[in-house]
N, C-alpha and C positions, 0 to 999 in steps of 0.2 A: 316707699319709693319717694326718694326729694322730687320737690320741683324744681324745674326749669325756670326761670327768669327771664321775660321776655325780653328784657335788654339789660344791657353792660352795666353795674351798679356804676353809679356818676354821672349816668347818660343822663338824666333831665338837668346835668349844669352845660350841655355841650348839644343841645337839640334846638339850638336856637343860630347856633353858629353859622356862617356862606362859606362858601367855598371859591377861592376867584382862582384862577389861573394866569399868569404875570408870566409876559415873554421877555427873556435876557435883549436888552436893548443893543450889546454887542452882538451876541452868536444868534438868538433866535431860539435859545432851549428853554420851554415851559417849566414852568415852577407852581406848585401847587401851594397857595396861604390862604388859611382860617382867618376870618374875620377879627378873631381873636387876637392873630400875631401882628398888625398892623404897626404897633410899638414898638417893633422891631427891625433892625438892619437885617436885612436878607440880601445875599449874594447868591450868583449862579452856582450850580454846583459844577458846570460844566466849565466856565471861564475863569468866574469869579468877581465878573461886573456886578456892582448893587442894582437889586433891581427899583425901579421906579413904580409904586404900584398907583401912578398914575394912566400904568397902561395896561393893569388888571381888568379883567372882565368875572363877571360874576356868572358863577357855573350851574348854584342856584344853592339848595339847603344842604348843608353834611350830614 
């Protein structure tokens, strides 16, 4: 009988990572970024404003 793996092969590159959630400065629709994605342009999925992750909060660890 295999074993089970207690977690997702790759997870100790990704156990380190936050979680913040960024509200769309036009509509107000939460958007969920990895500390990870910081380097990147994200827009609302709902309007499509960039969001400013000056106004992320941090959610705590992913």
């Amino acid at each position: 009988m295999p074993t089970t793996p207690q977690h997702c092969p790759g997870f100790s590159n990704f156990k380190h990572l936050k979680s913040f959630n960024c509200k769309c400065p036009k509509c107000g629709e939460e958007k969920e970024i990895f500390s990870d994605e910081f380097d990147k342009t994200h827009t609302c999925g709902s309007c499509g404003e960039e969001i400013d992750f000056t106004q992320c909060t941090l959610e705590g660890e992913a």
